[in-house]
C-alpha positions in Angstrom: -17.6 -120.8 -9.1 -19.8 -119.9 -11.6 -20.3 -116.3 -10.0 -16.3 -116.1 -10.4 -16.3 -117.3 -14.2 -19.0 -114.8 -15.2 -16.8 -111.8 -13.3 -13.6 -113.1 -15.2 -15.2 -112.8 -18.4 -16.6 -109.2 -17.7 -13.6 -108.2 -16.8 -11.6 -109.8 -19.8 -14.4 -108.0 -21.9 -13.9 -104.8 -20.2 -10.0 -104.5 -20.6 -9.8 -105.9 -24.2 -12.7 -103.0 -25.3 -10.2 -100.3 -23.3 -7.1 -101.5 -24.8 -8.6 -101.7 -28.2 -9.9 -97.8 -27.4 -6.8 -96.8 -26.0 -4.1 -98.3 -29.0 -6.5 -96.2 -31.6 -5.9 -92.9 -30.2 -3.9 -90.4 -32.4 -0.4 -89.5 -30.6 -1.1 -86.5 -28.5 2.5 -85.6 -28.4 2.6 -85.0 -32.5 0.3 -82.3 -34.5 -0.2 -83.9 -37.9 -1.9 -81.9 -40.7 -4.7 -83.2 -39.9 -5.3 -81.9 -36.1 -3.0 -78.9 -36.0 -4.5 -75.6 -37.8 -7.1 -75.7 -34.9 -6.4 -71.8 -33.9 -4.9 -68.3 -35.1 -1.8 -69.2 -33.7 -1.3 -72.3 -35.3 -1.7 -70.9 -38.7 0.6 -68.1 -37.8 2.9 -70.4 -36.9 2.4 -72.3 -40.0 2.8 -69.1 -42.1 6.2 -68.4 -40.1 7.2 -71.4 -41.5 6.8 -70.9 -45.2 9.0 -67.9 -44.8 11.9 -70.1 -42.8 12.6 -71.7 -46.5 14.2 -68.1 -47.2 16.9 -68.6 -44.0 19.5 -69.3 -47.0 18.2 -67.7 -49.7 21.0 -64.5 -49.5 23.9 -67.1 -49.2 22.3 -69.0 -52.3 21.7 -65.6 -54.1 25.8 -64.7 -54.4 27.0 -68.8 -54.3 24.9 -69.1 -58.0 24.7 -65.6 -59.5 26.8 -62.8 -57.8 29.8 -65.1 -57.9 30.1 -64.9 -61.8 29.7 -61.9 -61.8 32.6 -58.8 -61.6 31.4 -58.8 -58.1 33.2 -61.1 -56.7 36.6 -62.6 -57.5 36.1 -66.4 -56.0 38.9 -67.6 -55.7 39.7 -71.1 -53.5 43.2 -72.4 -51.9 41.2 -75.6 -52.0 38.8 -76.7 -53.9 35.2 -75.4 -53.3 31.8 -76.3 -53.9 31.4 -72.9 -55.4 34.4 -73.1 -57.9 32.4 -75.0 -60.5 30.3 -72.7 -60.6 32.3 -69.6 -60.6 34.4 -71.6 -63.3 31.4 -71.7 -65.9 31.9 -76.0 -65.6 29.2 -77.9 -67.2 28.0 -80.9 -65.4 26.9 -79.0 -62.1 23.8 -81.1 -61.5 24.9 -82.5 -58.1 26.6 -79.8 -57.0 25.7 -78.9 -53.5 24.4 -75.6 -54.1 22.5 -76.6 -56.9 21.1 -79.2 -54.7 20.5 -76.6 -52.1 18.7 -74.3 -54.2 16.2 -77.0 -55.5 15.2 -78.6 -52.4 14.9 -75.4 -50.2 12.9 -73.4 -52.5 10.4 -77.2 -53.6 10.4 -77.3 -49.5 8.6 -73.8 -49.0 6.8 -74.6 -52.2 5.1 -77.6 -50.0 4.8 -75.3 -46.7 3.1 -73.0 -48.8 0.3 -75.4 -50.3 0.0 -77.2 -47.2 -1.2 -73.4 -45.5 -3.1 -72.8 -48.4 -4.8 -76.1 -48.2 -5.8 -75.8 -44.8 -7.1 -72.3 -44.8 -9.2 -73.3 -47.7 -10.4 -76.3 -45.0 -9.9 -74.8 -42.0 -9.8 -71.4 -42.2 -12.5 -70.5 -40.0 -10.5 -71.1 -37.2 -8.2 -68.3 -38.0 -11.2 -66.2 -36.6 -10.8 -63.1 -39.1 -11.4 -63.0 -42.4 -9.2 -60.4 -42.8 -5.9 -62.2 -41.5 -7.1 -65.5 -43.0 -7.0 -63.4 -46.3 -3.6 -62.0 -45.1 -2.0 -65.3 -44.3 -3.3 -66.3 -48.0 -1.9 -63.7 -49.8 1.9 -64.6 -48.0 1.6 -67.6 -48.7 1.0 -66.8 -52.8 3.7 -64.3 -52.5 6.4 -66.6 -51.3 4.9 -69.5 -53.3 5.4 -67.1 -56.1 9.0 -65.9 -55.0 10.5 -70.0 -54.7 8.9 -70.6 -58.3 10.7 -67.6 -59.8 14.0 -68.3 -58.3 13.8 -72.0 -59.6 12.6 -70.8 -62.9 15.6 -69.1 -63.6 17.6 -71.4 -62.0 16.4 -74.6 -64.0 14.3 -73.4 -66.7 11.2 -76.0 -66.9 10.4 -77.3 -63.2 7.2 -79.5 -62.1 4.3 -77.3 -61.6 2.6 -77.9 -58.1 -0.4 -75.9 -56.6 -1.5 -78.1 -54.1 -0.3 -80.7 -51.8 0.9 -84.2 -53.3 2.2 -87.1 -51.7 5.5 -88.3 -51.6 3.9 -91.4 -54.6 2.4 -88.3 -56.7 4.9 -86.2 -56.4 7.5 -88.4 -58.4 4.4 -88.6 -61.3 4.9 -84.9 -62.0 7.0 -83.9 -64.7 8.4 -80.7 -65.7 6.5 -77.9 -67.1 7.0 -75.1 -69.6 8.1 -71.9 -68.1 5.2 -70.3 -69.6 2.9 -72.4 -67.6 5.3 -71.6 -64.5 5.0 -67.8 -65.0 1.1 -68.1 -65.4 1.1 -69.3 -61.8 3.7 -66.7 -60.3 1.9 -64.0 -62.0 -1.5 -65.3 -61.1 -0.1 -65.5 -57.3 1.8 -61.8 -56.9 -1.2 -60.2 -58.4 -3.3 -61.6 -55.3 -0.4 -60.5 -53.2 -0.9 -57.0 -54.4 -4.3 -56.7 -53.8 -4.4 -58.3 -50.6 -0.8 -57.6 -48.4 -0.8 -54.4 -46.5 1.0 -51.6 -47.8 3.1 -51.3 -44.5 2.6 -53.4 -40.7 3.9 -50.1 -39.3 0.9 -48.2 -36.7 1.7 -44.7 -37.3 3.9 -42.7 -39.8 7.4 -42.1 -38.0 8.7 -45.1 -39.5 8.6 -46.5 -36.2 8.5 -50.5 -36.2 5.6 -51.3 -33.6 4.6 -54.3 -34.7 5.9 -58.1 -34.8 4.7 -58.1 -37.9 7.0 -55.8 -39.8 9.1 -57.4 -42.2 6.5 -60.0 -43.2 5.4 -59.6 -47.2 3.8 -56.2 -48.4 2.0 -55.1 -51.1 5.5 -53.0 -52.5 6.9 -56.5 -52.0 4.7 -57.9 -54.7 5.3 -55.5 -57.2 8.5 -55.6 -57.3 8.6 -59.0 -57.3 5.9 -58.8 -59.4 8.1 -55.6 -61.8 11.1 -58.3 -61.8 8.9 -61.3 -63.5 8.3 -58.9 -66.4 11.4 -57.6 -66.9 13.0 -61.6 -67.0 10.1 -62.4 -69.3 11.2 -59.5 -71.4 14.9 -60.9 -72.0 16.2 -62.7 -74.8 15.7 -66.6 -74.9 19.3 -67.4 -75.9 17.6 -70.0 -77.6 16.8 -72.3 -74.4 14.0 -72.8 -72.3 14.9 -70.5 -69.7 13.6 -67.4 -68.0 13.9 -65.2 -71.0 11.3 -65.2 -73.3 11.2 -62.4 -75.3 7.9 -60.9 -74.5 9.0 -56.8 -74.2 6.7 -56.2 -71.2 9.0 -53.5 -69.8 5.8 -51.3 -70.1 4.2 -53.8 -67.4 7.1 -53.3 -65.2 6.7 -49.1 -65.1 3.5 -49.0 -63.2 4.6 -51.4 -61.0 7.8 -49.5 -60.0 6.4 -45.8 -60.2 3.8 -47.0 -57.3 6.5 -48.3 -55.0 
């Protein structure tokens, strides 16, 4: 009987350790940040994703600008979420495009510090310096390319260069567009050193790679060319884009090279 007690407890022992093993596991099925960039693919894939917050960019791009503009007569047999807009209303702060345009671009401004983050982590799993540094430099391009379109969008916007949590995030308040230039500037000049000049293998302007289309150095500058020709408009007197600053003469160089 005793024999049968001892074994019971064993076994009792035995199952509750396992169990208590088992129930701490992370979920195989989900990555999380923590246990995905593990290999070149998955920061590719985590690059890839940074450039999916573009996927409405061109729709965005003639809903808020082209549309008052001569370029387009909008004109609704109903009323559209773009009319507002095209109408010059005040008041446009939940407009759905509006809402759009601050969300998307603030999304790929997270997918782009989460990469960053991890390749400053992990990126020896990337195995190549030379792509890790590649992967980087898209990732400050587009980081770059989200902050400019919100900055003349909305003028001041909150400043983030690195992860936050969803708590921190709601702590940050907006910062001065000169502060918000610094880092776009800061980013597209690292894109310009570092991006290829072309992802194409030979000089027939024959696309034989998967990566063509991906950021280049001409990218940046023009990217880069654009930033000092906003900064060089007038303020109108707001905290906008415009600041004044005649850099046109920054822009030159920039566009003669591409």
């Amino acid at each position: 009987m005793k024999k049968i007690f001892f074994l019971s407890i064993i076994n009792i022992s035995v199952f509750i350790t396992s169990c208590k093993k088992e129930l701490d596991q992370k979920p195989l099925s989900s990555a999380t940040t923590e246990t995905f960039y593990r290999s070149p693919s998955d920061f590719l894939q985590a690059t890839n994703a940074v450039y999916q917050s573009l996927h409405d960019y061109p729709v965005r791009l003639a809903n808020l600008s082209e549309i008052r503009s001569d370029n387009i007569y909008g004109v609704s047999v109903t009323v559209r979420d773009w009319d507002p807009i095209n109408d010059f209303s005040p008041g446009i702060a939940a407009n759905a495009y509006v809402e759009e345009a601050w969300s998307a671009d603030f999304n790929g401004i997270f997918k782009a510090n989460t990469l960053l983050d991890q390749l400053n982590k992990n990126g020896s799993y990337v195995g190549s310096d030379a792509l890790a540094t590649r992967f980087q430099a898209e990732a400050r391009f587009l980081r770059a390319f989200f902050y400019f379109d919100l900055v003349r969008y909305f003028g001041k916007v909150p400043l983030i260069d690195h992860p936050l949590t969803p708590t921190e995030s709601n702590t940050v308040g907006r910062s001065a567009v000169a502060d918000v230039y610094q880092l776009i500037i800061s980013d597209l000049q690292f894109a310009i050193e570092h991006l290829p000049t072309t992802y194409f293998f030979d000089n027939d302007n024959t696309a034989k790679s998967v990566d063509v289309g991906r950021a280049t150095k001409y990218a940046a500058e023009a990217e880069l060319a654009l930033v000092y020709m906003t900064r060089s408009g007038p303020t109108y007197g707001i905290e906008g884009p415009g600041l004044g600053l005649n850099e046109w003469s920054l822009a030159v160089p920039l566009l003669d090279d591409i």
